[in-house]
Legacy VTK file of the C-alpha trace (Angstrom):
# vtk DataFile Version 3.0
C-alpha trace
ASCII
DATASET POLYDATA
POINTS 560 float
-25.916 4.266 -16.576
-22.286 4.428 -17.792
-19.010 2.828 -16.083
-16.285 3.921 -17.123
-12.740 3.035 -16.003
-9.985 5.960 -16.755
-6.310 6.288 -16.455
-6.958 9.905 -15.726
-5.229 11.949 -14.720
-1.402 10.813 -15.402
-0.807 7.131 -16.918
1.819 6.958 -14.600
2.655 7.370 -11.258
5.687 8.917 -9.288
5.873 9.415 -6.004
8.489 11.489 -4.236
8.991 11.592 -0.535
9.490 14.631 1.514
13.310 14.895 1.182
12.852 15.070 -2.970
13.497 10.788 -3.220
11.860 8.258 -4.779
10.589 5.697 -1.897
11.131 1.996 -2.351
7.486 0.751 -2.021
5.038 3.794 -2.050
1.225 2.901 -1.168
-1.869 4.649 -2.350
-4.765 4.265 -0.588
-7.835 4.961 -2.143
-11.159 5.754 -0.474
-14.714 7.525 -1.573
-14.827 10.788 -1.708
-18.514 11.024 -0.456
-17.116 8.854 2.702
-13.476 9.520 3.068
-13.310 6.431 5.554
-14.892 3.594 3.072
-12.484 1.755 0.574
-13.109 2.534 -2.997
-11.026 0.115 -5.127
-8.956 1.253 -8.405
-8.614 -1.063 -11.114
-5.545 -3.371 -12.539
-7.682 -3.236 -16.407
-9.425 -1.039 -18.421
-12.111 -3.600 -17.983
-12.477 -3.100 -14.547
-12.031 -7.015 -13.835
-9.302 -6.652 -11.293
-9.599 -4.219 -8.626
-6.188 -3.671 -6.842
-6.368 -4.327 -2.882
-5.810 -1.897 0.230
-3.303 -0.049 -0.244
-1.675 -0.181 -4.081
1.765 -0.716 -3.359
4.168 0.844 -6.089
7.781 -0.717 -7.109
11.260 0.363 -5.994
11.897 3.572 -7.907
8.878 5.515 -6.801
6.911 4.609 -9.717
3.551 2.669 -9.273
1.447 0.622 -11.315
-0.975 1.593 -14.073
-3.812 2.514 -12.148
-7.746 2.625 -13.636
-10.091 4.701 -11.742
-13.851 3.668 -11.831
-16.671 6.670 -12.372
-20.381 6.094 -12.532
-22.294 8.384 -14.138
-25.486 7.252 -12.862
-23.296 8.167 -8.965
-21.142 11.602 -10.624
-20.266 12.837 -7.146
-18.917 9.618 -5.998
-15.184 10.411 -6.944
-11.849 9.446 -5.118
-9.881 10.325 -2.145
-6.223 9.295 -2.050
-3.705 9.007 0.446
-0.090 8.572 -0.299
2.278 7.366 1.921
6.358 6.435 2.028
5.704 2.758 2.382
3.012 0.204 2.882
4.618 -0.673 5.987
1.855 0.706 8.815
4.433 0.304 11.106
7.134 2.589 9.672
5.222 4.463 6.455
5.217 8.261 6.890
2.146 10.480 5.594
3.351 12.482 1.975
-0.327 13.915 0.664
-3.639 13.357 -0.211
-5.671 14.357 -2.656
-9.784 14.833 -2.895
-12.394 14.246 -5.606
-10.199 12.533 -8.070
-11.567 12.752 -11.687
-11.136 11.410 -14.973
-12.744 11.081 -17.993
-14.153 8.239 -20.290
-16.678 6.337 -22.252
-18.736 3.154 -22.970
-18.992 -0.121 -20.841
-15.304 -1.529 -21.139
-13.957 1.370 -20.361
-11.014 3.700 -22.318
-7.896 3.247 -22.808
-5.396 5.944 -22.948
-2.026 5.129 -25.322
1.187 7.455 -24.550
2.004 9.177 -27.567
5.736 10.233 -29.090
5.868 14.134 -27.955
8.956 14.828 -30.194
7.951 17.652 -32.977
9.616 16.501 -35.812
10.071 19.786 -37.497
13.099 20.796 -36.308
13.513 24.571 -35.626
10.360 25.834 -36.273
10.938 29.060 -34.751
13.530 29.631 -37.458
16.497 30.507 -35.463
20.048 31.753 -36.994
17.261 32.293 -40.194
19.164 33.749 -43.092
17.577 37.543 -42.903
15.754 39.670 -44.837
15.252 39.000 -49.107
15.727 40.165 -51.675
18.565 42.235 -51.256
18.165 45.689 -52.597
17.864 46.041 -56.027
16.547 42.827 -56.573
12.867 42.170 -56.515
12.583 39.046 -56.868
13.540 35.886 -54.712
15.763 33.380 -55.861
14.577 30.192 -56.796
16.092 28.372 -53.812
17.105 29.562 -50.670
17.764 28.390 -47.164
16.101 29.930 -44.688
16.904 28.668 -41.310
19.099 25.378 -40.570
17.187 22.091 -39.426
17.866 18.370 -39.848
20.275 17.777 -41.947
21.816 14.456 -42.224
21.310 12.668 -45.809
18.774 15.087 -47.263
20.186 15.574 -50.459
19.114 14.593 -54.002
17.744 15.677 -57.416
14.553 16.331 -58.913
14.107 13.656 -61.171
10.214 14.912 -62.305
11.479 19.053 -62.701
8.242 20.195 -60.972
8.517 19.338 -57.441
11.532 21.672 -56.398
15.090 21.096 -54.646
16.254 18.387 -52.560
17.995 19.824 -49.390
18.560 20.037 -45.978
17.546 22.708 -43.876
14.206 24.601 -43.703
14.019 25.903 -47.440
11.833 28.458 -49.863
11.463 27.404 -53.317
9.692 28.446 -56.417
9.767 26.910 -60.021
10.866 30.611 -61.469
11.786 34.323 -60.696
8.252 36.246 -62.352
6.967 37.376 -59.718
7.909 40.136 -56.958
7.845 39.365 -53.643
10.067 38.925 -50.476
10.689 37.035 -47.145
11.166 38.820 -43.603
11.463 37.778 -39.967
10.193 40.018 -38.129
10.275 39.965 -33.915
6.953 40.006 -32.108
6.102 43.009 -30.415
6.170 42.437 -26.678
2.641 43.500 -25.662
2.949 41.429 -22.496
0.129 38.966 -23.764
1.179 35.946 -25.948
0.433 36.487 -29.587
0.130 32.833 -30.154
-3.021 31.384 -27.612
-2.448 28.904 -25.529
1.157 28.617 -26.829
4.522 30.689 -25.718
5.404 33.404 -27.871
8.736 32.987 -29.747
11.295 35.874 -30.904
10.161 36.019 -34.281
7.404 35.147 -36.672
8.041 34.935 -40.667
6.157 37.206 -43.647
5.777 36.491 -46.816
4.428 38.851 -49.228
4.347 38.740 -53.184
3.092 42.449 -54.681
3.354 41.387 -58.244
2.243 37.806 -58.656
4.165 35.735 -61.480
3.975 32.438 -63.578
5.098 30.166 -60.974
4.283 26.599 -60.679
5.246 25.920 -57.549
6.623 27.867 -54.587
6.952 26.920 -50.594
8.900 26.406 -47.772
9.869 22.884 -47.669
10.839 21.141 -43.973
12.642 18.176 -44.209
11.120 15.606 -41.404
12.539 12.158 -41.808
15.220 10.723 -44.102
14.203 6.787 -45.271
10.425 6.878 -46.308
9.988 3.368 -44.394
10.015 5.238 -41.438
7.063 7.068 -41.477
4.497 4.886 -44.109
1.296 4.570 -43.112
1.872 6.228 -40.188
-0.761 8.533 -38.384
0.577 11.892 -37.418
-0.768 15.469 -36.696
0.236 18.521 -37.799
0.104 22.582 -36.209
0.877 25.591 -37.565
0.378 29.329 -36.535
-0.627 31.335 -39.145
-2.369 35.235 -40.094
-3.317 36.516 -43.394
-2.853 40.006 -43.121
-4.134 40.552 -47.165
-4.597 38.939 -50.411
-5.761 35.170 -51.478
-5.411 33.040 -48.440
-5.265 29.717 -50.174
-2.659 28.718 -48.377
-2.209 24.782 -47.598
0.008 22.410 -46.358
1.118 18.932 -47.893
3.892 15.885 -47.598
6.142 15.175 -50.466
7.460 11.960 -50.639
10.522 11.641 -52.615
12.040 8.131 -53.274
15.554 9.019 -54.016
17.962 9.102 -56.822
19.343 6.274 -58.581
19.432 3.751 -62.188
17.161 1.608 -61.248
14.049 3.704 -61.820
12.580 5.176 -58.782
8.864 6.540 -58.440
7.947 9.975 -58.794
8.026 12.031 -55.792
4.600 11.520 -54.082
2.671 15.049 -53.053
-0.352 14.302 -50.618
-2.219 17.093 -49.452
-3.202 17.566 -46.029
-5.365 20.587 -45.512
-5.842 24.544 -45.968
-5.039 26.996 -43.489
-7.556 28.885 -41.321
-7.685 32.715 -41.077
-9.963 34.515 -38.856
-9.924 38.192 -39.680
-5.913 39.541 -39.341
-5.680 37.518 -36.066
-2.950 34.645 -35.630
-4.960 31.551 -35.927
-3.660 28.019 -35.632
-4.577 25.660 -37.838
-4.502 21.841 -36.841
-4.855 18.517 -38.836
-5.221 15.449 -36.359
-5.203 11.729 -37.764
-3.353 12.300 -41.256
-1.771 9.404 -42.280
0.848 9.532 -44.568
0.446 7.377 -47.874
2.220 3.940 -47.818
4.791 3.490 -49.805
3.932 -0.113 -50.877
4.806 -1.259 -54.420
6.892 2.006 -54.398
10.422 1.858 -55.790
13.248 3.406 -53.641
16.343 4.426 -55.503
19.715 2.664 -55.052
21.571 5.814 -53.636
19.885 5.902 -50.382
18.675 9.311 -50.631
14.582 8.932 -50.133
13.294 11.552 -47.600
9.571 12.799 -46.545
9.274 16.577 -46.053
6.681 19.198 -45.468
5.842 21.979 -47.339
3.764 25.104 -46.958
2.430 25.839 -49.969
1.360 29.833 -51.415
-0.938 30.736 -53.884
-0.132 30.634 -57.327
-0.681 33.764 -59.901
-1.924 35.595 -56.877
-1.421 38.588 -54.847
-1.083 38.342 -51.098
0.472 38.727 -47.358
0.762 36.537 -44.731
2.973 35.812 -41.656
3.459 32.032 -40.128
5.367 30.776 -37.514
6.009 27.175 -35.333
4.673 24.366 -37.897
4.524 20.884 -35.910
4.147 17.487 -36.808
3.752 15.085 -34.081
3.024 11.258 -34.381
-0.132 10.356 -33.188
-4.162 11.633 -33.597
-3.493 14.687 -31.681
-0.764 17.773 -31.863
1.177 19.217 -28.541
-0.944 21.970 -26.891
2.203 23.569 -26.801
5.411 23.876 -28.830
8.233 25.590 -27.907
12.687 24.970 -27.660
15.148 27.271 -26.266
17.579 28.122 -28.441
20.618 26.188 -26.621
17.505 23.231 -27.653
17.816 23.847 -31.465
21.570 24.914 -31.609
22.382 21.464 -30.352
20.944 19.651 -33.139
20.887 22.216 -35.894
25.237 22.531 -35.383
25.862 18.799 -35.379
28.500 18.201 -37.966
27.035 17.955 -41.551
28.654 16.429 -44.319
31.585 17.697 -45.182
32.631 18.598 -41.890
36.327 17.871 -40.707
37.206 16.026 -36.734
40.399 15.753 -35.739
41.193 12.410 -33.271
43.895 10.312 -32.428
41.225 7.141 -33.071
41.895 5.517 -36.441
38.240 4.385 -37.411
34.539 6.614 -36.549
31.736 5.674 -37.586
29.798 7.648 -39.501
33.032 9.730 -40.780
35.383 8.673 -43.528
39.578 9.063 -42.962
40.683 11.854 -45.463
43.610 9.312 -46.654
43.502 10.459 -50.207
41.361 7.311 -50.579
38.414 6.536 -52.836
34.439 6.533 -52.012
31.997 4.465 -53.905
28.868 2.805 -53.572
29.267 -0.760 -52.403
27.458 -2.917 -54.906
29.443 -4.420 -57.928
32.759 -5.602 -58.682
35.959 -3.175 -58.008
39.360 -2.717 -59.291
40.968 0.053 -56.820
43.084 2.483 -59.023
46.297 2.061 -58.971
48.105 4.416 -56.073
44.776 4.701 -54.448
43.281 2.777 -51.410
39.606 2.636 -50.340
38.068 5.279 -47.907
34.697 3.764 -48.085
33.112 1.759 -50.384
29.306 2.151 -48.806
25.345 3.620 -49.907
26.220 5.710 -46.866
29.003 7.583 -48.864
26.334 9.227 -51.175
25.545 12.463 -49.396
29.541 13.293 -49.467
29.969 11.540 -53.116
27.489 14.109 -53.863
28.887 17.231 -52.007
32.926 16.201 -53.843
30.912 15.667 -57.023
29.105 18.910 -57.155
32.316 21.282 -55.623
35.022 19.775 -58.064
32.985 19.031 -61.453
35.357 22.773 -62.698
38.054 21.484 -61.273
38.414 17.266 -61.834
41.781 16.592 -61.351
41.544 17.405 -57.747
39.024 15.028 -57.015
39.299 12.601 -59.754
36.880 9.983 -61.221
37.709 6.450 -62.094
35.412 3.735 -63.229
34.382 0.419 -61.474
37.645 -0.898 -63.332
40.016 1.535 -62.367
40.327 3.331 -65.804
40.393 7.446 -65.220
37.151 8.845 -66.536
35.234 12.112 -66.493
32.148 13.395 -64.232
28.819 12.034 -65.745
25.809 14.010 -66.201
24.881 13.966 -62.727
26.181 12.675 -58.762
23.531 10.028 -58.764
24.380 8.638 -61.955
28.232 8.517 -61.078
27.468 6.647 -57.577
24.547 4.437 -59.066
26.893 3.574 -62.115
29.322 2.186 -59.827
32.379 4.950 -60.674
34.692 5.974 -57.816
35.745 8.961 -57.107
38.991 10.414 -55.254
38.777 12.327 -51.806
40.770 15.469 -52.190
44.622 14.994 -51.646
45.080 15.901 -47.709
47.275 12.652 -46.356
50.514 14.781 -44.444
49.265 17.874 -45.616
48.482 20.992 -43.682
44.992 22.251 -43.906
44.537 26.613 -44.428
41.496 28.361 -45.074
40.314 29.913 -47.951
37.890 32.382 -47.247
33.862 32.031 -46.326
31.849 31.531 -48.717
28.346 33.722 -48.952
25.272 32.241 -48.356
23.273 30.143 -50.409
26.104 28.082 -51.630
27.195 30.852 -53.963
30.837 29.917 -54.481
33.936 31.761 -54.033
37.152 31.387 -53.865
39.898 32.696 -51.293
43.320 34.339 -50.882
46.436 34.323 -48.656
48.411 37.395 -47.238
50.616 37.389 -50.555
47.588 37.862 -53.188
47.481 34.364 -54.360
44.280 32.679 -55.168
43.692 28.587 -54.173
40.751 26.708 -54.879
38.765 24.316 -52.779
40.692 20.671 -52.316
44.346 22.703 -54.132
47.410 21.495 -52.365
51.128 23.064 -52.845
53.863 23.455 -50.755
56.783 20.903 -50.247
58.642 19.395 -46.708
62.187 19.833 -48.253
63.600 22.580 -50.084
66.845 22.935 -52.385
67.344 26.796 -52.715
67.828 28.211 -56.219
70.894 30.880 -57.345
68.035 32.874 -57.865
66.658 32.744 -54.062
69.732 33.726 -52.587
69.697 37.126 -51.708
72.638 39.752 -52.718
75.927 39.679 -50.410
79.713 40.036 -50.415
82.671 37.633 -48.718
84.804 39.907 -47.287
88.772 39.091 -47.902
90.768 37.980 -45.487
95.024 37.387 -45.411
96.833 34.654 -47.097
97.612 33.960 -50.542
96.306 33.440 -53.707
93.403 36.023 -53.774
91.692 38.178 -56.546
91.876 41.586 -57.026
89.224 43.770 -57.701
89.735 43.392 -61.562
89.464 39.603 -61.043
93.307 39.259 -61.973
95.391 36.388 -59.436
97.828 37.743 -57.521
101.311 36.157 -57.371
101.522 32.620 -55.732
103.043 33.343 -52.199
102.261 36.303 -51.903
100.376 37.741 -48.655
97.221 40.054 -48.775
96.448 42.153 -46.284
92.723 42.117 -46.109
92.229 45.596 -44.725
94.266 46.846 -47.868
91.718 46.402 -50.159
88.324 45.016 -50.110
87.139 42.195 -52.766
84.387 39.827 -53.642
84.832 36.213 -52.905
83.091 33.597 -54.482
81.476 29.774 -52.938
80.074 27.147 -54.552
77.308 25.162 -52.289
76.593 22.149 -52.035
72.619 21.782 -53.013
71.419 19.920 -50.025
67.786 20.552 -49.542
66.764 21.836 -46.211
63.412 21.315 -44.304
60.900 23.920 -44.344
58.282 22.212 -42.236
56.966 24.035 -39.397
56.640 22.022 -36.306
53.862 19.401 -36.686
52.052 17.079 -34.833
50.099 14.106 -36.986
46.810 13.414 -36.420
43.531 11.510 -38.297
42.165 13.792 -40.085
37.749 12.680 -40.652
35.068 13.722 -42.535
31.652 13.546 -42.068
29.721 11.450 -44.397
LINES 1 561
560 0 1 2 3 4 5 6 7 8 9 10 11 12 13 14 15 16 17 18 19 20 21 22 23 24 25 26 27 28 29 30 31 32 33 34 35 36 37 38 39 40 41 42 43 44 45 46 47 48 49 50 51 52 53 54 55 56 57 58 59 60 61 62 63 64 65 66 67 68 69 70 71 72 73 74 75 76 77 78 79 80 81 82 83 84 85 86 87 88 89 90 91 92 93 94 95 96 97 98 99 100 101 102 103 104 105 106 107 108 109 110 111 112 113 114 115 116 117 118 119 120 121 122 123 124 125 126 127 128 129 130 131 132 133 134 135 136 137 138 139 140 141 142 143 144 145 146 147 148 149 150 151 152 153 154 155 156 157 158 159 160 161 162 163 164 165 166 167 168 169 170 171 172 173 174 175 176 177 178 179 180 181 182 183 184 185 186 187 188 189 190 191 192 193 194 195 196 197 198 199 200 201 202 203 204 205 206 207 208 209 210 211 212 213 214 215 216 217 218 219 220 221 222 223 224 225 226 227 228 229 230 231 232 233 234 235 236 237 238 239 240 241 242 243 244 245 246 247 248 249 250 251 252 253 254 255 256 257 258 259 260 261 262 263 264 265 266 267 268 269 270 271 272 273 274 275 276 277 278 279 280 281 282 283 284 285 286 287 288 289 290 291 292 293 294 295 296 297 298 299 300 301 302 303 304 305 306 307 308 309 310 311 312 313 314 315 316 317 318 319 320 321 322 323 324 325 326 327 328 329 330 331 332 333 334 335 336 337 338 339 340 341 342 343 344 345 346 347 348 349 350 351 352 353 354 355 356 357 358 359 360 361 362 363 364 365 366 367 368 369 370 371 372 373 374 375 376 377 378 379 380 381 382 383 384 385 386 387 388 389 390 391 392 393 394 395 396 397 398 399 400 401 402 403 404 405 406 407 408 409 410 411 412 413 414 415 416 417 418 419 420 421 422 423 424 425 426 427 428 429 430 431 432 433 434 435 436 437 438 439 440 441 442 443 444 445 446 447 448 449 450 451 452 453 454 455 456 457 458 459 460 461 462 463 464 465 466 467 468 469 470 471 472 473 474 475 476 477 478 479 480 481 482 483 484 485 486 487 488 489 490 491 492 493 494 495 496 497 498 499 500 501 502 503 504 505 506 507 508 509 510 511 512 513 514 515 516 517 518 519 520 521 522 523 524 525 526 527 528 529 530 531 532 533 534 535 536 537 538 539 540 541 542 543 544 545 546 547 548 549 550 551 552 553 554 555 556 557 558 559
């Protein structure tokens, strides 16, 4: 014989009256279900030490105590009957429902204990919304070596492959390979609505992903990389579980899944990135299949060295064979903390847009507030790390001096290193200096660099650039070309002989006027101006005028 004490079926209890409100005081009264009229006490414990009295009386929001239910499996009909009531006044409590042959599940003398797990999937975007389409483009065969796929989380994840085998550093959900040998492409392809979910047990999202290589190449690494938590602290030695829909339609099907753990950029040495596998995918036949992996824990990151930029992330990658041939399509890849997945896994779009459109780095907000966190003032200011001694260059202040500065450090670093003297570098001392090797090394090594002049400026657009961070550059009405971070354009203006267009000063009576030859007439004598017409001449005075449009001032952030 087996008692067993179970928090079956919900861990916790709500109780809503008939009018849709949460009663102060609920009662449960719990009886046999073999003899609907004969107490049967629930349990305070796991243990079943304390059994709760007649009725159990819940607290003033409509929620109730944890309740343990006892089952015998020596007595497996002897179940529960419940009755739920408004209040555990007899007097004035009004009848809500009942409920027969309450069940539950458990194991072993002491009982089971059941621990509410995080939900949250931490892959954000896993059913690759506003995904980047169809590659290559026509004639290419091959893909490039890093592209974006579909936005995700994207705050901090940036950095540089310090080992050159483990890929890019990015945000967003991301396909890389180590080189462009082989032939092969990426499509997203909508399910076909056969009125029966594709995915079991599971609702069926707009799209699914393929990826097919026809002619495999030399490649020493290529996946899609999801980026899942930026500072490695937060997830070592954790236990988590992971879910992904998958079907290999033809070819090798070695197809696997794994964390990489990379510790950031920075001088003071950090380890090597960290790749732990977690498991191969399962195929049955051409079917979707999901594959799950419960209980993984992620490797600690004990005697590990983090880099001094503040860049260390952990992301997931779905790995394809190498130097083979093969198709297969994938779709909704979870990661939940805890031993066990979601049974399901699905966001609206209005779900993912929310998060995946946050501002990123980079990003400008306008507000009459002088300080946000999180954003830096665009006050043609300086941004450094904030370790070491300082000496501000001279007609500069400080935006930020902060490790939180790196991601947009990085971001200035990389769009002006062709164009410096719009974002200019100084050292720790002040003295002017030019771009280092690499962002990390610059922000590591103490330098400071300049935000773009935009202090009383007015801001215009460029152009868009294409996708993929291919860069371009942008025009105005009148065929002129600016770059990124150029400023022109003055508030006063002192016209030029040159800029005033061609005109004559009519004559007018009175004396001393030119003829047409230029010759003076006689002193005192009178000219009749509709005789004869003739150019005048004025000499201005040079004042410069305003050419500002009408402006109002505001603070003018970025995102860091």
């Amino acid at each position: 014989m087996a008692i067993t004490y179970s928090i079956a079926p919900n861990p916790h209890w709500v109780i809503i009256d008939d009018f849709s409100k949460l009663p102060n005081g609920a009662a449960i009264y719990t009886y046999s279900s073999l003899n609907p009229s004969v107490f049967k006490p629930a349990f305070t414990d796991s243990s079943g030490s304390t059994p709760y009295g007649q009725p159990i009386v819940g607290f003033g929001n409509g929620t109730m105590p944890p309740i343990f239910w006892q089952f015998d499996t020596a007595n497996p009909d002897d179940l529960y009957y419940i009755r739920v009531y408004d209040s555990a006044d007899v007097n004035t409590q009004n009848f809500l429902w009942d409920f027969n042959q309450l069940t539950g599940s458990g194991s072993g003398g002491g009982g089971t204990v059941t621990t509410a797990l995080d939900i949250e999937n931490l892959v954000i975007n896993g059913q690759f919304y506003r995904n980047v389409g169809n590659l290559p483009v026509t004639p290419a065969t091959s893909l490039p070596t890093s592209i974006t796929l579909a936005p995700s989380n994207n705050a901090g994840y940036v950095g540089r492959d310090t080992g050159g085998n483990f890929g890019p550093i990015l945000p967003d959900i991301i396909f890389a390979k180590s080189d462009q040998s082989a032939t092969d492409s990426l499509s997203f392809t909508d399910f076909t609505p056969v009125g029966i979910s594709a995915l079991p047990a599971n609702p069926t999202p707009q799209l699914f992903v393929n990826y097919t290589t026809t002619v495999f190449g030399s490649e020493t690494y290529k996946y899609v990389q999801f980026p899942i938590v930026k500072g490695l602290q937060n997830l070592t030695n954790a236990t988590v579980s992971l879910k992904i829909f998958a079907r290999l339609n033809s070819g090798n099907s070695n197809v696997t899944l794994t964390f990489r753990q990379f510790f950031g950029n920075g001088s003071n040495g950090p380890s090597t990135d960290v790749i732990s596998p977690i498991g191969t995918l399962n195929f049955i036949g051409t079917t979707w299949t999901v594959s799950e992996f419960d209980s993984v824990v992620i490797q600690s990151i004990s005697g590990k060295t983090l880099g001094n930029c503040g860049n260390d992330a952990l992301f997931l990658q779905l790995n394809f064979p190498l130097s083979a041939n093969f198709d297969v399509d994938f779709i909704l890849p979870s990661l939940y903390l805890g031993d066990k997945p979601s049974l399901i896994d699905f966001h609206t779009l209005d779900f993912v847009d929310s998060i995946v459109n946050s501002p990123r780095t980079g990003d400008i907000r306008l507000s009459i507030s002088a300080f946000i966190l999180g954003w830096v003032a665009m006050n043609d200011g300086i941004l450094s790390n904030a370790t070491g001694v300082f000496v501000l260059p001279a007609g500069f202040v400080v935006a930020r001096r902060n490790i939180d500065t790196f991601p947009l450090f990085d971001l200035i670093w990389r769009t002006f290193q062709s164009s410096q003297t719009l974002a200019p570098m100084f050292t720790n001392g002040g003295v002017p200096v030019a771009y280092g090797a690499n962002s990390d090394a610059d922000f590591s090594g103490n330098r400071q660099l300049a935000l773009t002049k935009a202090a009383g400026r007015i801001l215009a657009n460029i152009g868009v650039p294409s996708i993929n961070s291919v860069p371009v550059t942008g025009g105005s009405n009148t065929g002129t070309v600016w770059a990124i971070g150029q400023s022109t354009g003055n508030e006063l203006h002192t016209q030029s002989a040159a800029e005033v267009g061609p005109h004559t000063h009519p004559a007018t009576s009175g004396n001393f006027y030119t003829n047409a030859g230029g010759a003076i007439l006689q002193g005192g004598a009178t000219f009749n101006a509709s005789a004869q017409a003739t150019t005048g001449t004025n000499t201005p005075n040079g004042t410069a005028f305003s050419v500002q449009q009408p402006t109002t001032y505001l603070n003018v952030f970025l995102k860091l």
